[in-house]
mmCIF file of the N, C-alpha and C atoms, coordinates in Angstrom:
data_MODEL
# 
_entry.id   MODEL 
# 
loop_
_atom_site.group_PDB 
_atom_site.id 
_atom_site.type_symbol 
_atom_site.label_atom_id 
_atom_site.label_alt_id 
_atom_site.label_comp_id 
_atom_site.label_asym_id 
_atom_site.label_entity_id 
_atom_site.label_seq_id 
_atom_site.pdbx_PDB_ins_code 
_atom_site.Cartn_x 
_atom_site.Cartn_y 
_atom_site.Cartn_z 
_atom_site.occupancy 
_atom_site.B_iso_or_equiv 
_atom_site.pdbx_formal_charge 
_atom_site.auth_seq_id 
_atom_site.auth_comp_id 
_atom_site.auth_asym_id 
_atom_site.auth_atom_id 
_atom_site.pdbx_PDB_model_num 
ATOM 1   N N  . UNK A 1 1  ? -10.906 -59.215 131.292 1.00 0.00 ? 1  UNK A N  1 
ATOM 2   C CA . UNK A 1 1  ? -11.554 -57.925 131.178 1.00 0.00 ? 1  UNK A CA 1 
ATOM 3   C C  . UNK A 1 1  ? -11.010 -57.105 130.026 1.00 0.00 ? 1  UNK A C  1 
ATOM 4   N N  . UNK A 1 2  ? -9.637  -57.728 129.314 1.00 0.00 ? 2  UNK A N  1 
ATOM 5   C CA . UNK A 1 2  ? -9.453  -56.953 128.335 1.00 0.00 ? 2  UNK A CA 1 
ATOM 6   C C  . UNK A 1 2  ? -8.327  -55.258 128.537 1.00 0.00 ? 2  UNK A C  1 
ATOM 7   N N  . UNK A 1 3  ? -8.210  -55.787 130.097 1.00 0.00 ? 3  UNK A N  1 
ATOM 8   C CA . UNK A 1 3  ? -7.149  -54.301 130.734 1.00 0.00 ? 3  UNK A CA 1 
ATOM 9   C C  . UNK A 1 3  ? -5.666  -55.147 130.656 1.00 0.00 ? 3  UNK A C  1 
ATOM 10  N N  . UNK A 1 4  ? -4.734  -54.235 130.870 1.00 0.00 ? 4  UNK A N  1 
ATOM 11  C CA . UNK A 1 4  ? -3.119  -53.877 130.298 1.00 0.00 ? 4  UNK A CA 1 
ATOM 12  C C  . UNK A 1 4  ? -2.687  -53.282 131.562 1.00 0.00 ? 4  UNK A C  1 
ATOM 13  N N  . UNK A 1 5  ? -1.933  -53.576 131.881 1.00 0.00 ? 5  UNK A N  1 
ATOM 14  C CA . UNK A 1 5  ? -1.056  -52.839 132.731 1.00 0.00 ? 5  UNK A CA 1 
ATOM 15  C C  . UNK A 1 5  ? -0.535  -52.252 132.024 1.00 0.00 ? 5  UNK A C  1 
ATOM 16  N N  . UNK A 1 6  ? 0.141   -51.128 132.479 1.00 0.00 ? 6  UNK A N  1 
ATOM 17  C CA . UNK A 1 6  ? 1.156   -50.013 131.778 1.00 0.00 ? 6  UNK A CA 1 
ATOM 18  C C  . UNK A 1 6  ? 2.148   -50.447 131.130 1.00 0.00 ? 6  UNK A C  1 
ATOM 19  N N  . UNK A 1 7  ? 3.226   -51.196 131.798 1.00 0.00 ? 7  UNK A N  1 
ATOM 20  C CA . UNK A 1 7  ? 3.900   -51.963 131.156 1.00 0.00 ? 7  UNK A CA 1 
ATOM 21  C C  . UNK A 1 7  ? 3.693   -52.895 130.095 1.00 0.00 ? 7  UNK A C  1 
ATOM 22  N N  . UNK A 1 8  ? 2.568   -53.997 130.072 1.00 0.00 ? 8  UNK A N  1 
ATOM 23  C CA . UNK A 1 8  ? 2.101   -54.753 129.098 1.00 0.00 ? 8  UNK A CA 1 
ATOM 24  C C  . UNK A 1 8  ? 1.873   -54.018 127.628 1.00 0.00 ? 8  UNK A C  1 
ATOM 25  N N  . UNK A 1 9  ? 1.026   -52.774 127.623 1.00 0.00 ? 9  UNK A N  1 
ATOM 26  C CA . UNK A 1 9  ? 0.470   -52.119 127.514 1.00 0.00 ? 9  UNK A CA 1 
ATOM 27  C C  . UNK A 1 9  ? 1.801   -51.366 126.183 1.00 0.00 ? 9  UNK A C  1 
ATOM 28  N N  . UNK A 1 10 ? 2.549   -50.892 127.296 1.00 0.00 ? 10 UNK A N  1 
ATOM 29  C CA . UNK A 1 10 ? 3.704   -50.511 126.430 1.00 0.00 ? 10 UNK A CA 1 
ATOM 30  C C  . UNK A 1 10 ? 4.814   -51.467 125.644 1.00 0.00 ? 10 UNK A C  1 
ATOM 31  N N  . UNK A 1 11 ? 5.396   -52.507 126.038 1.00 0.00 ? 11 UNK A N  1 
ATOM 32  C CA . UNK A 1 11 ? 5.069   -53.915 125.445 1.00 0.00 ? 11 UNK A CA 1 
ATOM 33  C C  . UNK A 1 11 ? 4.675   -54.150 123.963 1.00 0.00 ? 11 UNK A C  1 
ATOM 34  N N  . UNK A 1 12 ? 3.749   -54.147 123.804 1.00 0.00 ? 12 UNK A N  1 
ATOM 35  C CA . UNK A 1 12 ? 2.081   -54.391 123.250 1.00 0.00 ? 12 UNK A CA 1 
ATOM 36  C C  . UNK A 1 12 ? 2.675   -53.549 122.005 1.00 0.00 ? 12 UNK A C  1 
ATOM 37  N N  . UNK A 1 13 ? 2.787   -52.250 122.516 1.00 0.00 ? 13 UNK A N  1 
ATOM 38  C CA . UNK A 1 13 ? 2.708   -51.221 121.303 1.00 0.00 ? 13 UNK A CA 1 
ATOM 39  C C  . UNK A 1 13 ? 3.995   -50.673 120.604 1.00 0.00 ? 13 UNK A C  1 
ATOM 40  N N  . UNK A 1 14 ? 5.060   -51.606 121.135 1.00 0.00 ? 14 UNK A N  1 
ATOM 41  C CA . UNK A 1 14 ? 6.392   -51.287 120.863 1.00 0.00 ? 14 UNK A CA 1 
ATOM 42  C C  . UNK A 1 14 ? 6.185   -52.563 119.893 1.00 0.00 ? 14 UNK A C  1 
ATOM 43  N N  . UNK A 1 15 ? 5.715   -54.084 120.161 1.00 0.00 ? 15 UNK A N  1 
ATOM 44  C CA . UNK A 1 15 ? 6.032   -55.174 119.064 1.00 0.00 ? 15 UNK A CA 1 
ATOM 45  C C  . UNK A 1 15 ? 4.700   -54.743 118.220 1.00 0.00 ? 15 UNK A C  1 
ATOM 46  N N  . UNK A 1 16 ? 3.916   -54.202 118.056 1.00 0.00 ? 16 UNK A N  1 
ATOM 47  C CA . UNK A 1 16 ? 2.834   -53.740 117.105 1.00 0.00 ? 16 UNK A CA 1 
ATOM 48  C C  . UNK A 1 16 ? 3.289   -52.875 116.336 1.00 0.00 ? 16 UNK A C  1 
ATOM 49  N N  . UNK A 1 17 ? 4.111   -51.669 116.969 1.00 0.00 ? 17 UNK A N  1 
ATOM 50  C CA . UNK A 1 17 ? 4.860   -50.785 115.903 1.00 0.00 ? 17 UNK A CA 1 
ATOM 51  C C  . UNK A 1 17 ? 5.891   -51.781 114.860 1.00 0.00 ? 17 UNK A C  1 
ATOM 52  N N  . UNK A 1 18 ? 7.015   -52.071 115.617 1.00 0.00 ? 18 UNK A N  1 
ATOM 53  C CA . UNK A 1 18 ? 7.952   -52.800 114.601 1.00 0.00 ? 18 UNK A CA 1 
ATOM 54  C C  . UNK A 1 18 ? 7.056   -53.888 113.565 1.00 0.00 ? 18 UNK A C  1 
ATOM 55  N N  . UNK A 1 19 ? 6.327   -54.468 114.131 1.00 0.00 ? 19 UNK A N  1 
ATOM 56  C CA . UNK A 1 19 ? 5.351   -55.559 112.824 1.00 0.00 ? 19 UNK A CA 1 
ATOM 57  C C  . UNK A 1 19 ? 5.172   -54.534 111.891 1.00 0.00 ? 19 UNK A C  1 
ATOM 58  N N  . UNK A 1 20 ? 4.733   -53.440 112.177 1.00 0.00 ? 20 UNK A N  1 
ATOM 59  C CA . UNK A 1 20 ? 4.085   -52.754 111.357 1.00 0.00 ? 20 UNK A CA 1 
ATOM 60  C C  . UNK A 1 20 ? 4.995   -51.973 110.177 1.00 0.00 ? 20 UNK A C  1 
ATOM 61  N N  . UNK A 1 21 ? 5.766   -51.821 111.095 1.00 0.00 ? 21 UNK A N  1 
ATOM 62  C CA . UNK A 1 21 ? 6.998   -51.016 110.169 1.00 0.00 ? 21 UNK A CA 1 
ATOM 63  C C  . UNK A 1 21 ? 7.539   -51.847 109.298 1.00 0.00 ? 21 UNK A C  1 
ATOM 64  N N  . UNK A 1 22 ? 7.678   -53.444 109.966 1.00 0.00 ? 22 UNK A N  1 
ATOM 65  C CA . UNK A 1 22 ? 8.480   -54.480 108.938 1.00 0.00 ? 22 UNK A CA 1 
ATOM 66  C C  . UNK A 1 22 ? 7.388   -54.393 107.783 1.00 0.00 ? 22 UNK A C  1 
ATOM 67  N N  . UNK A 1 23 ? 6.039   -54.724 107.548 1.00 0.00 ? 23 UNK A N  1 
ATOM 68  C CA . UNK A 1 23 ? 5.313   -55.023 106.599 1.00 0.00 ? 23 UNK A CA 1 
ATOM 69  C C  . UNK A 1 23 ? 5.266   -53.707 106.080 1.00 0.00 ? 23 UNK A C  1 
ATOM 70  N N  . UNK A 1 24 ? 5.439   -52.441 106.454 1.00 0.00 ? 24 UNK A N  1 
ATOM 71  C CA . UNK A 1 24 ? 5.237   -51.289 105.778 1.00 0.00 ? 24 UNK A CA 1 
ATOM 72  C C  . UNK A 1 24 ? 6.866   -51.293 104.940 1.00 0.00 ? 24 UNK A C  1 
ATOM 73  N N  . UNK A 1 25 ? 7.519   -51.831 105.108 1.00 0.00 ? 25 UNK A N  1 
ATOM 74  C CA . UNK A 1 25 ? 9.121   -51.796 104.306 1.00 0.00 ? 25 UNK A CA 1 
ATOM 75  C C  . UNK A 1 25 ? 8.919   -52.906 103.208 1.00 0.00 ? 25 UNK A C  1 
ATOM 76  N N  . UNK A 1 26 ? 8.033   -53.994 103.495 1.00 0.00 ? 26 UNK A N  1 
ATOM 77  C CA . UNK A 1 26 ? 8.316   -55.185 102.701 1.00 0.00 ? 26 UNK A CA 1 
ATOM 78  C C  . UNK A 1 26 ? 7.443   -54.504 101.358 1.00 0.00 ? 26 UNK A C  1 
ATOM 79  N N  . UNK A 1 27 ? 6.073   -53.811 101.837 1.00 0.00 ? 27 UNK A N  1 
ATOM 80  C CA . UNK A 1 27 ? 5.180   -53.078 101.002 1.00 0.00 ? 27 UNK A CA 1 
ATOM 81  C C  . UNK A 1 27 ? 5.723   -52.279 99.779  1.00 0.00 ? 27 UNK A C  1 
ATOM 82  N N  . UNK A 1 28 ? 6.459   -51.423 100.521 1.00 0.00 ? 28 UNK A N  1 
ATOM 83  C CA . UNK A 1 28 ? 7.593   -50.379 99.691  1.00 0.00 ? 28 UNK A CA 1 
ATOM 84  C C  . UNK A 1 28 ? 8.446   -50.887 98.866  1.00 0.00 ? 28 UNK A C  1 
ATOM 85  N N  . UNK A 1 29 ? 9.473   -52.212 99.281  1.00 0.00 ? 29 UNK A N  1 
ATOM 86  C CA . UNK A 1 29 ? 10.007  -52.815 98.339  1.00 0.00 ? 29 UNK A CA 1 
ATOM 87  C C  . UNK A 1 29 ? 9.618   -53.255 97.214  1.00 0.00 ? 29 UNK A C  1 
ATOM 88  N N  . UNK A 1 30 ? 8.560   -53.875 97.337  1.00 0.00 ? 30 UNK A N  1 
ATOM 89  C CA . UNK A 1 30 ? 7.762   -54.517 96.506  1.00 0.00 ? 30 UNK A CA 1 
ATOM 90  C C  . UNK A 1 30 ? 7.131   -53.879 95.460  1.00 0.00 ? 30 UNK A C  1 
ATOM 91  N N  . UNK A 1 31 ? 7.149   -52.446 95.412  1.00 0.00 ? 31 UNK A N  1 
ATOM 92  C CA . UNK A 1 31 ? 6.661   -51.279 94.633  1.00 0.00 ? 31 UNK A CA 1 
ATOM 93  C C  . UNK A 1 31 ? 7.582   -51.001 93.928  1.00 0.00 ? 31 UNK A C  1 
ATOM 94  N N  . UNK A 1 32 ? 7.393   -51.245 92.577  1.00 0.00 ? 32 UNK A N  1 
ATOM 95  C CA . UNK A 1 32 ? 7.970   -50.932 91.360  1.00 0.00 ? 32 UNK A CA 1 
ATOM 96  C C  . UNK A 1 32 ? 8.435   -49.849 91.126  1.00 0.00 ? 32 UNK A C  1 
ATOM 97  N N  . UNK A 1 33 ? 7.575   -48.820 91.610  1.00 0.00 ? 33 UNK A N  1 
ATOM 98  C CA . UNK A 1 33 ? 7.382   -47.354 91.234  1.00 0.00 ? 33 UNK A CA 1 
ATOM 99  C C  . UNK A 1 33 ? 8.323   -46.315 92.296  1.00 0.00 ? 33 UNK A C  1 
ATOM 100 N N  . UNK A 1 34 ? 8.660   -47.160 92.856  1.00 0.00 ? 34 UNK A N  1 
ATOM 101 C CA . UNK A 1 34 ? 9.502   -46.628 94.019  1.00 0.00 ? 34 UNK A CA 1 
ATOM 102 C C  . UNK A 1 34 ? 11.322  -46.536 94.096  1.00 0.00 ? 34 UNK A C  1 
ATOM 103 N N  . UNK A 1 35 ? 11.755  -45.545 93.744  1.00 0.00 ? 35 UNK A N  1 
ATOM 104 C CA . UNK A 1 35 ? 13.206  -45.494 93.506  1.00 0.00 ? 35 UNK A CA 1 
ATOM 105 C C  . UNK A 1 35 ? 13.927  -45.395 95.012  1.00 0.00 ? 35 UNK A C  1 
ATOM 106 N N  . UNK A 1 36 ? 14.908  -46.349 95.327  1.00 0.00 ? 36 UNK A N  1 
ATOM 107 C CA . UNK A 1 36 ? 15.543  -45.943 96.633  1.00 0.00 ? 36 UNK A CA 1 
ATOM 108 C C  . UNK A 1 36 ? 16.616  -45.412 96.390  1.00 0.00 ? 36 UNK A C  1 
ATOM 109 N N  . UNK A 1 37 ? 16.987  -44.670 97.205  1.00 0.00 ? 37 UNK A N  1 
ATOM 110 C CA . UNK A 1 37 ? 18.249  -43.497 97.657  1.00 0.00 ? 37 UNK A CA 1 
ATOM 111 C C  . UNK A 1 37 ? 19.109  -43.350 98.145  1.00 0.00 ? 37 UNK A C  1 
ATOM 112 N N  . UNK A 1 38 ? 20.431  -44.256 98.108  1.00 0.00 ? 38 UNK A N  1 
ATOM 113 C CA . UNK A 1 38 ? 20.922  -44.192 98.843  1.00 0.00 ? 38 UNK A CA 1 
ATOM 114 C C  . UNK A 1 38 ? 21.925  -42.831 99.295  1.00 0.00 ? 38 UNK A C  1 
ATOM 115 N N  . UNK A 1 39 ? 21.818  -42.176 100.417 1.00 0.00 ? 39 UNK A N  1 
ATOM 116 C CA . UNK A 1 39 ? 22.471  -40.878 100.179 1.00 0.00 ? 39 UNK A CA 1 
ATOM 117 C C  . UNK A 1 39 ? 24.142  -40.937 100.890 1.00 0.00 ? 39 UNK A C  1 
ATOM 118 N N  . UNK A 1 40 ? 24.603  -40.256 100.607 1.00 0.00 ? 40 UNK A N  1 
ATOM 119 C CA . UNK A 1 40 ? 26.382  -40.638 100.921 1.00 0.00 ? 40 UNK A CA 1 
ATOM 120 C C  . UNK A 1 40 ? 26.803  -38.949 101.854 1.00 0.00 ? 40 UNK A C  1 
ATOM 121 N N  . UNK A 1 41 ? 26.753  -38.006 100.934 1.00 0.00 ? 41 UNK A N  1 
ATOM 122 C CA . UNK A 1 41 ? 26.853  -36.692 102.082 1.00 0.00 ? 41 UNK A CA 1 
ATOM 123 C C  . UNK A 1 41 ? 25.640  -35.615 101.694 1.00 0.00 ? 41 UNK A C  1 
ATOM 124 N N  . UNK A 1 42 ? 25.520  -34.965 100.754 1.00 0.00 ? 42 UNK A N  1 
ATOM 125 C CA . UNK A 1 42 ? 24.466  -33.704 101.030 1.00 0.00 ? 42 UNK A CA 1 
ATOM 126 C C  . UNK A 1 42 ? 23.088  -34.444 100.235 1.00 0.00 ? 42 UNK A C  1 
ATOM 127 N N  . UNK A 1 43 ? 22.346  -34.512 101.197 1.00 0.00 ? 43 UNK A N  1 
ATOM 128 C CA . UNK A 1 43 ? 20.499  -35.233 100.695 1.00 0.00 ? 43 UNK A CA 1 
ATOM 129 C C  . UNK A 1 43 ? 20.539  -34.217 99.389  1.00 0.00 ? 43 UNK A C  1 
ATOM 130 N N  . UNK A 1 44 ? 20.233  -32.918 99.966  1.00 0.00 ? 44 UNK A N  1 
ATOM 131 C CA . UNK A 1 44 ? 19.440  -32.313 98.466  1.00 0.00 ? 44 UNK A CA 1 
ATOM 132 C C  . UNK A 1 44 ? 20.097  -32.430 97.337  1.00 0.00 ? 44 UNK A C  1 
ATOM 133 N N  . UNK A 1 45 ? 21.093  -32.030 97.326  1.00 0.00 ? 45 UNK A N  1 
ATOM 134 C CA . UNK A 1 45 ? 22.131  -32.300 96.027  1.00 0.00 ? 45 UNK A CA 1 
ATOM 135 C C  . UNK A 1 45 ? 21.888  -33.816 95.671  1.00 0.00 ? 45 UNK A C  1 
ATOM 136 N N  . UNK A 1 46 ? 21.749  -34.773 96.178  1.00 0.00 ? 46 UNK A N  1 
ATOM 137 C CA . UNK A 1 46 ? 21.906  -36.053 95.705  1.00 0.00 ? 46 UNK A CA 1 
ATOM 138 C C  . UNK A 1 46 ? 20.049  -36.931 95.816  1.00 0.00 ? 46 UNK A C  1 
ATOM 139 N N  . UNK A 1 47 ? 19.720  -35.974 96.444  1.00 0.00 ? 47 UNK A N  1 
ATOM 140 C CA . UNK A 1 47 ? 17.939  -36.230 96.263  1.00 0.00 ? 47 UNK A CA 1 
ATOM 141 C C  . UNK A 1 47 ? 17.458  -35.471 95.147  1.00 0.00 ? 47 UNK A C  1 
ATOM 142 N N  . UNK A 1 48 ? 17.406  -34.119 95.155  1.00 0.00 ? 48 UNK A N  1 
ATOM 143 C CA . UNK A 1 48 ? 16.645  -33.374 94.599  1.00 0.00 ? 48 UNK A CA 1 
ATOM 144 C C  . UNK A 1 48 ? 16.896  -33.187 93.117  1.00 0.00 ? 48 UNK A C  1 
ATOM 145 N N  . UNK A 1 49 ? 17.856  -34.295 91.979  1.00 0.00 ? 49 UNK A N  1 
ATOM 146 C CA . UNK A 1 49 ? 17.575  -34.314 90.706  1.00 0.00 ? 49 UNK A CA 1 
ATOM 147 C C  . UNK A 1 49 ? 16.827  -35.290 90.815  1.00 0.00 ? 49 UNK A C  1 
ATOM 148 N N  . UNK A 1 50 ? 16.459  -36.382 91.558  1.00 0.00 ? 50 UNK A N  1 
ATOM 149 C CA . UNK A 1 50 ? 15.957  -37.633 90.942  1.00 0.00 ? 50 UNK A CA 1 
ATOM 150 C C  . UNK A 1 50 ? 14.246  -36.902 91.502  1.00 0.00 ? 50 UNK A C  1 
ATOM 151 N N  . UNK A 1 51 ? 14.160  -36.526 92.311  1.00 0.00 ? 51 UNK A N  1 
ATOM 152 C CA . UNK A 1 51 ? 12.495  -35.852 92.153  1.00 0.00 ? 51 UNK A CA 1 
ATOM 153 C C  . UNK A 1 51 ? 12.611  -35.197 91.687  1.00 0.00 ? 51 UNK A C  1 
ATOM 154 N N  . UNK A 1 52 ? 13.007  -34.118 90.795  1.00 0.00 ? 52 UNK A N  1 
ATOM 155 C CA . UNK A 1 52 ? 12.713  -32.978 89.762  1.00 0.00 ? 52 UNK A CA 1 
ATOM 156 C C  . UNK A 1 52 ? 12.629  -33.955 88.734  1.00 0.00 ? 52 UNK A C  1 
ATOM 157 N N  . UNK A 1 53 ? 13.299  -35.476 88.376  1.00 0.00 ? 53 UNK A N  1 
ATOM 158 C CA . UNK A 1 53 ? 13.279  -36.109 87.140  1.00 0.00 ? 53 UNK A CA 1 
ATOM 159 C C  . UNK A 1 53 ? 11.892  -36.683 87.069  1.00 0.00 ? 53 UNK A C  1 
ATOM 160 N N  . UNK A 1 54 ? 11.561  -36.918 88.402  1.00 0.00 ? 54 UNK A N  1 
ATOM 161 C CA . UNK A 1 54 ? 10.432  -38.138 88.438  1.00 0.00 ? 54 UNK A CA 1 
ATOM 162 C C  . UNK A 1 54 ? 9.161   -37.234 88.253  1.00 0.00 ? 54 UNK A C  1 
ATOM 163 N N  . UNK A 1 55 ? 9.296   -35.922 88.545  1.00 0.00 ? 55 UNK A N  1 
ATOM 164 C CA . UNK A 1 55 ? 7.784   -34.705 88.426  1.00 0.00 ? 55 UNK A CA 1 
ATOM 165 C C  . UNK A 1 55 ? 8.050   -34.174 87.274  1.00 0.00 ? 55 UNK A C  1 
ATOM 166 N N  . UNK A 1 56 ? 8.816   -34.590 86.476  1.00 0.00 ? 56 UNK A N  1 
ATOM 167 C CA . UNK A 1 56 ? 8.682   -33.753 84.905  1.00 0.00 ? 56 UNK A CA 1 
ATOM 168 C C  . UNK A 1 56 ? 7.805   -34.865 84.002  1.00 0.00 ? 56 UNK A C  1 
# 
């Protein structure tokens, strides 16, 4: 009939998320255009020259 128990159901949408997330990371890597970040203590200070560099 195409019905889920609750459990199944939840299951279901916990290994559908992670697939999704893995191929949405492999996507991103794979993008040239995409600088990663690694941050160590304060984000903005150590984020916010490389996007002010990348929008000029």
């Amino acid at each position: 009939e195409g019905r889920l128990s609750l459990d199944e159901a939840i299951a279901q949408i916990v290994l559908h998320t992670r697939q999704f997330a893995v191929r949405q990371e492999r996507w991103f890597r794979r993008d040239p255009r995409i600088e990663w970040v690694v941050v160590q203590h304060d984000p903005v200070a150590e984020v916010a020259p490389k996007v002010r560099a990348a929008l000029e």
